[in-house]
C-alpha positions in Angstrom: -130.2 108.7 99.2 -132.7 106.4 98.1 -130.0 104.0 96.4 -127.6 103.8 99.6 -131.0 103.2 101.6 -131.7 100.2 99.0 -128.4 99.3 99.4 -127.9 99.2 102.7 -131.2 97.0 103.3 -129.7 94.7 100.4 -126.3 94.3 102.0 -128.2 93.7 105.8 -126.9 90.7 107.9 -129.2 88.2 109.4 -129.1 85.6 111.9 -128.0 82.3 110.2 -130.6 80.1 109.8 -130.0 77.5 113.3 -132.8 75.2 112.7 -130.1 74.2 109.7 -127.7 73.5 111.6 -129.5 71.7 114.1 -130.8 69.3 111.7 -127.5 68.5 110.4 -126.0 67.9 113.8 -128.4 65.8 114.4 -127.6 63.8 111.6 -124.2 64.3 112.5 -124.6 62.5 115.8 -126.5 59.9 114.3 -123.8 58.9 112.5 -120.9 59.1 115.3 -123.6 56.5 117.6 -123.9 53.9 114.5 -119.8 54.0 113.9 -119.6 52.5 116.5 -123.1 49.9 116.4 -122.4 48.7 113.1 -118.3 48.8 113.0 -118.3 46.0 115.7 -117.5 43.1 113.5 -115.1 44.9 110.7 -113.1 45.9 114.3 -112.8 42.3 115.2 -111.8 41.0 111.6 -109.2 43.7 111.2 -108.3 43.4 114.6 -108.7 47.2 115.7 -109.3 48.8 118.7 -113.2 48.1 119.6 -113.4 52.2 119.5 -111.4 52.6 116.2 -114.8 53.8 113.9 -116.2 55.5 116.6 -113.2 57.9 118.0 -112.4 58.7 114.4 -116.3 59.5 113.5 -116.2 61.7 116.5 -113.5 63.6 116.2 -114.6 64.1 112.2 -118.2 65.0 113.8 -117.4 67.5 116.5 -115.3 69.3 113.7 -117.8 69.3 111.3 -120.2 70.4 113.6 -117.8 73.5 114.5 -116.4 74.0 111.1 -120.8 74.8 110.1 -120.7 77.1 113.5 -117.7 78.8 112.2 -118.6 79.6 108.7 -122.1 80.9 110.5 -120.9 83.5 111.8 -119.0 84.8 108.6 -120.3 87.4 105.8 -120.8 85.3 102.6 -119.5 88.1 100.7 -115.9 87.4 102.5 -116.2 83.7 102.6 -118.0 81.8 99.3 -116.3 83.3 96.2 -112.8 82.9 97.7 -113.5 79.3 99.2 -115.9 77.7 96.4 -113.2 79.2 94.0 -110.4 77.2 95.9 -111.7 73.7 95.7 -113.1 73.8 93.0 -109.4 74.3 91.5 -107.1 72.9 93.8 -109.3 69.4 93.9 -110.0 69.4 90.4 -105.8 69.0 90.1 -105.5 66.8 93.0 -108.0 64.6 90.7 -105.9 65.0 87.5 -102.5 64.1 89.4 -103.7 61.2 91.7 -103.1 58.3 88.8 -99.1 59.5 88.8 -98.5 59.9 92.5 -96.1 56.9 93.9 -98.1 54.2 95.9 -97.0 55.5 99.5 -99.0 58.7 99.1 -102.6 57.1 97.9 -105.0 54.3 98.9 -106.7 52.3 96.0 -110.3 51.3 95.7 -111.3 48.5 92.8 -108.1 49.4 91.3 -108.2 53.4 90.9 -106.6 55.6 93.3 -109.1 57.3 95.3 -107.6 58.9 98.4 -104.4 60.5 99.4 -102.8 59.4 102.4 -102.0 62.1 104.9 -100.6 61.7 108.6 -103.6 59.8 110.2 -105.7 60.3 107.7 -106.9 59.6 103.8 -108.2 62.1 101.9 -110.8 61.6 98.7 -110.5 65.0 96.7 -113.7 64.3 95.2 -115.6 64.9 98.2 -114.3 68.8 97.9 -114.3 69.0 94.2 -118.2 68.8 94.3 -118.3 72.0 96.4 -116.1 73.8 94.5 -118.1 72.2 90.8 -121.3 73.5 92.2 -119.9 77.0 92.9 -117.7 77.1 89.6 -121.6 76.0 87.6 -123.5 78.5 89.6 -120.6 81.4 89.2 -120.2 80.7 85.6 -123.9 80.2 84.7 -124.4 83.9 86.5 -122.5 85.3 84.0 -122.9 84.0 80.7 -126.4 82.2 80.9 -128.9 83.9 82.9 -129.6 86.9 81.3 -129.5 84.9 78.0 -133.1 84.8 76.1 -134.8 81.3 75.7 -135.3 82.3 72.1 -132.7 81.3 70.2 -131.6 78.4 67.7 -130.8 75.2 69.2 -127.3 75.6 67.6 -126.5 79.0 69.1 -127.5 77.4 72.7 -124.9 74.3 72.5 -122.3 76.8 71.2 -123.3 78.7 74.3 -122.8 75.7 76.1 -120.4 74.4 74.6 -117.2 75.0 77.5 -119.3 73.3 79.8 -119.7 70.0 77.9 -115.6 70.1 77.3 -115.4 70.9 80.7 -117.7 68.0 81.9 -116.5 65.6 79.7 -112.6 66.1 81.0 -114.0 65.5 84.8 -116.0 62.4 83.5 -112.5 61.0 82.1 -111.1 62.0 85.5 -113.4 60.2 87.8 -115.4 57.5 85.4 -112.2 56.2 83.7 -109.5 56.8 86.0 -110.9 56.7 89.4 -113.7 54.1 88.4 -116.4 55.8 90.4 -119.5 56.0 88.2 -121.4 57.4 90.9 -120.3 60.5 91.6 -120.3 61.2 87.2 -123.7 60.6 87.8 -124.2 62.5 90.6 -122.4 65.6 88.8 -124.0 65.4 85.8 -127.4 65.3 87.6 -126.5 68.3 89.1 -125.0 70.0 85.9 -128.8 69.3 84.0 -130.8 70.6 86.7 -129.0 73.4 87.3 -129.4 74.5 83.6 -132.7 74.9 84.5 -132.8 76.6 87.0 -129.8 79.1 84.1 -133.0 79.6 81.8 -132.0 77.4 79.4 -134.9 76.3 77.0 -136.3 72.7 77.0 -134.7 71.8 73.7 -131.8 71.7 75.1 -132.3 69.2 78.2 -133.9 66.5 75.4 -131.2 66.6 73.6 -128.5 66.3 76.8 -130.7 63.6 78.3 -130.3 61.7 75.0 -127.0 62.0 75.3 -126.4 61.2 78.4 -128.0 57.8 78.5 -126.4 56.7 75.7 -123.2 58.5 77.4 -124.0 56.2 80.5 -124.0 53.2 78.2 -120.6 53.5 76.8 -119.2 53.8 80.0 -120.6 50.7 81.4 -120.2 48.8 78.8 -116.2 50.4 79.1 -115.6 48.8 82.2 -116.4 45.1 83.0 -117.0 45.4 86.6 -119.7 48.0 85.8 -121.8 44.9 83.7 -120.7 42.7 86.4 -123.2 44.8 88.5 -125.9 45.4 86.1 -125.6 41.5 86.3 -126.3 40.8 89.3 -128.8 43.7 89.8 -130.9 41.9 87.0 -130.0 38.6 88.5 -132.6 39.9 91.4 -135.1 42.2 89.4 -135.5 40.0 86.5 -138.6 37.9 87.9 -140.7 40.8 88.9 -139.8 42.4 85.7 -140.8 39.8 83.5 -143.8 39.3 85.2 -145.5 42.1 83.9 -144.6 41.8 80.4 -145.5 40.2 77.7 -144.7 36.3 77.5 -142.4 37.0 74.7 -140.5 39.1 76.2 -139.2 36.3 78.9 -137.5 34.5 75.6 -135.5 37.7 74.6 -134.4 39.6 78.3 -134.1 36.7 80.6 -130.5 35.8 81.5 -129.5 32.4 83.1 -126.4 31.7 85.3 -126.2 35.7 86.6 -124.0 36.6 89.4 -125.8 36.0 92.8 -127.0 39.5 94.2 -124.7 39.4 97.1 -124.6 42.5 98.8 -128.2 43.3 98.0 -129.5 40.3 99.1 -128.1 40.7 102.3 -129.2 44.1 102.3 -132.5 43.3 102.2 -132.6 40.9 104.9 -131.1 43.5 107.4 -134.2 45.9 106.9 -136.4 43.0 106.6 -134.8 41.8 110.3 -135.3 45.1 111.5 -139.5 45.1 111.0 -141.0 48.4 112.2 -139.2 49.1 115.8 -136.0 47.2 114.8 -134.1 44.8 116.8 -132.4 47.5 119.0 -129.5 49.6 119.0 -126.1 47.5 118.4 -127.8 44.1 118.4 -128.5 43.7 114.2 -127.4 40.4 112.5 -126.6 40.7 109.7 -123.7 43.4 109.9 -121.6 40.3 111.8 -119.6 39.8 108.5 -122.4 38.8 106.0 -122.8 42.5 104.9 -119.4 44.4 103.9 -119.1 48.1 104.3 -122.3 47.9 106.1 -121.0 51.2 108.6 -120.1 53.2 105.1 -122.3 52.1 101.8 -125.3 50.0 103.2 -125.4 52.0 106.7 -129.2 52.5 105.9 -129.5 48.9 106.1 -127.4 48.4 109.3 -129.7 51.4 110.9 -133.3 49.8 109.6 -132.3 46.1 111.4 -131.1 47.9 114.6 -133.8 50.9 115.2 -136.3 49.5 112.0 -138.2 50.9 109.3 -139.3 54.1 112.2 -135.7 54.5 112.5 -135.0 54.6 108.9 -138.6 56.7 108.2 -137.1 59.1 110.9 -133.1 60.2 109.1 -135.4 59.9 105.7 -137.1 63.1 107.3 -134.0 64.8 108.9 -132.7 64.2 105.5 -135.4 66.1 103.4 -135.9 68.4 106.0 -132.8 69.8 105.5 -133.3 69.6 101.8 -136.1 71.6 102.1 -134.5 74.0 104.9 -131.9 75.0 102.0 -134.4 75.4 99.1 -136.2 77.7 101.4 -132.9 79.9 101.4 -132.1 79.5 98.1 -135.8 81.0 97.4 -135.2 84.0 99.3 -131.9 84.8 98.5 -130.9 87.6 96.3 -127.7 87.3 94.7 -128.6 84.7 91.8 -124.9 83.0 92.5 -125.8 82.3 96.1 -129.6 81.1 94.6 -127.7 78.7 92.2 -125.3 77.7 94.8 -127.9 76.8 97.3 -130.1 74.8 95.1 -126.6 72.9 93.6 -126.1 71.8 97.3 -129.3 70.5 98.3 -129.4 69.0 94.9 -125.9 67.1 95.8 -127.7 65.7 98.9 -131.1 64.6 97.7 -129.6 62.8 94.8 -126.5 60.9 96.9 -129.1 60.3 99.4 -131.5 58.5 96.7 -128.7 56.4 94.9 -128.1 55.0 97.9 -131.6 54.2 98.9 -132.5 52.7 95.7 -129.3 51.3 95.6 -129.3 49.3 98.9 -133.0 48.0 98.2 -132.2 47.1 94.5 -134.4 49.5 92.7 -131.4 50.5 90.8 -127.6 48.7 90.5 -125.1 49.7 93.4 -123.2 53.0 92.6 -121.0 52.9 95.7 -122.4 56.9 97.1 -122.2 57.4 100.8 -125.2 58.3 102.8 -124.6 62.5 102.9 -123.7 63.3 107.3 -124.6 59.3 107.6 -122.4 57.2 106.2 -118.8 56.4 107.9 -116.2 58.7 106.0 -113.9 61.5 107.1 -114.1 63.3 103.9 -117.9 63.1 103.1 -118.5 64.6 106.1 -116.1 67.2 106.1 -117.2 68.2 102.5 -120.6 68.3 103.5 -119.9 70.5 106.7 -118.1 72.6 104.6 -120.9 73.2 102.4 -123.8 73.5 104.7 -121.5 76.1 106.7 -121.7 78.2 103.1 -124.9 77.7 103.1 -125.8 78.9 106.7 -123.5 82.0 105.9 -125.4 82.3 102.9 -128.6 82.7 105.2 -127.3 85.2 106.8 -128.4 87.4 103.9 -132.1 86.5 104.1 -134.8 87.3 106.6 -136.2 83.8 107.0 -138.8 84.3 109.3 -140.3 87.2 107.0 -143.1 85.2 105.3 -143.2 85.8 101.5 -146.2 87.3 99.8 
């Protein structure tokens, strides 16, 4: 009697957690208004309708925003296993057959296929396959790593872990090499080396794989030219500053003359910097009139500072960490270790897209080309991500959040 009592309290359904959702919709929105403040000079050039960002953004919006009330409503039990299971496989070999599908049915991007077209729209399977990689790391580290001591040799803990490097180092290929997108390996792997962490893994382990990966991180840059180019041109900006503060010796060994100009960057810089602390007002920014490309997808936290300024910009920074912090709140309340792992793997994919970007678009670190998460212009990216807040919020349904802990 005792056990069916425990396992009926155990198996108990909760209201999702709505404050969740409501901070994603609100990024959500966010995003639909600027498609159509920052788009206004990328219409013009490509000749578009003047509403061609905007109706697209709001149709992918409204969706989104009912795909997360959907999945609300649903028993996790009946919904993440099957669904996490499903893109984590189907998009893994979308990935592997993109480079040998005929030209009509992908888009390229700096020469790697990166979307497939579909009526109306183009979809980028990579988006999906970082659901479905989180749920295949926190399903797979459930069973063979938690319950695994911390005490053993260093040896018997990469053998351990060993399917996961061949496994890593096959999606790497994939994405580094044959898509040419950098960022989201780096995204991934951050993800992969936290979540060992969180698997009990012992600290031997994350020297040795942070060794590794830099000099992992190396080889591929210094594999692809256009990689340097922008290492280039980020140094081309930094240098000076750097220098500064080192030694005098130092200036004869690490500066570089003649770098590539800091294009993007630079203009970048000079939207926030127009923007000041109110901004300049909402669809009257400068800079987005054809001296910054992409500005509505890559630099839209640059588009947003010069329009509604650095309170604007201070303002999604905390929509975007709340939410962080509304899903590490589940993830610490939640039960089933699969659905803790899960959790923390998705705020994890937010927070670190959200910082590459940031440092990204102010030159802290080189460009990586990751969209803003719910932000940033982009059918897929917000679909995936709607798709995996809605697991999360039925994930909450499993917890008691307003129960304080002890």
């Amino acid at each position: 009697m005792h056990s069916n009592k425990n396992q009926i309290k155990n198996n108990r359904i909760y209201q999702a957690d709505y404050v969740l959702f409501l901070l994603v919709s609100a990024l959500i929105i966010t995003s639909i208004i600027f498609s159509y403040s920052l788009s206004v000079y990328t219409v013009q050039y490509f000749e578009y309708n003047q509403f061609h960002f905007f109706i697209r953004q709001l149709f992918v919006g409204v969706l989104s925003i009912f795909i997360m009330w959907g999945f609300s409503l649903l028993n996790p039990d009946k919904i993440v296993n099957k669904l996490g299971m499903f893109l984590f496989i189907t998009f893994f070999i979308l990935m592997a057959i993109m480079p040998f599908l005929p030209a009509s049915l992908v888009t390229a991007s700096g020469g790697a296929n990166r979307w497939i077209r579909l009526p109306g729209f183009s979809l980028s399977p990579v988006e999906f396959f970082k659901i479905g990689f989180i749920y295949f790391l926190s399903w797979s580290f459930h069973r063979r790593l938690i319950e695994i001591p911390k005490k053993i040799t260093l040896k018997e803990e990469f053998i351990l872990l060993l399917p996961y490097f061949f496994s890593f180092i096959i999606i790497v290929f994939i994405i580094a090499f044959l898509q040419k997108d950098l960022g989201q390996v780096v995204l991934l792997g951050g993800i992969l080396f936290i979540l060992l962490i969180f698997a009990n893994r012992s600290y031997k382990v994350f020297v040795t794989l942070g060794l590794v990966g830099v000099i992992a991180l190396v080889g591929l840059i210094v594999a692809a030219p256009h990689r340097i180019q922008r290492i280039f041109s980020w140094w081309a900006m930094v240098q000076d500053g750097i220098l500064m503060v080192l030694p005098s010796w130092a200036d004869k060994y690490l500066r570089i003359e003649d770098l590539p100009e800091p294009y993007q960057v630079s203009h970048s810089l000079n939207a926030m910097n127009n923007g000041g602390m109110f901004g300049q007002g909402l669809g009257l920014g400068d800079i987005k009139l054809g001296f910054l490309s992409e500005v509505h997808t890559d630099f839209v936290l640059a588009g947003i500072t010069e329009e509604i300024g650095f309170v604007g910009l201070v303002l999604i920074s905390v929509l975007m960490f709340l939410i962080v912090l509304r899903i590490f709140k589940i993830s610490g309340r939640v039960e089933n270790k699969i659905y803790h792992l899960f959790t923390i793997g998705v705020a994890l994919m937010i927070i670190i897209a959200f910082l590459i970007n940031s440092y990204g678009i102010s030159g802290m670190i080189p460009i990586k080309g990751i969209a803003v998460p719910l932000v940033s212009y982009g059918g897929s990216s917000m679909l995936s991500m709607a798709i995996a807040i809605g697991l999360v919020l039925s994930i909450s349904k499993s917890v008691d959040l307003r129960k304080k802990v002890k």
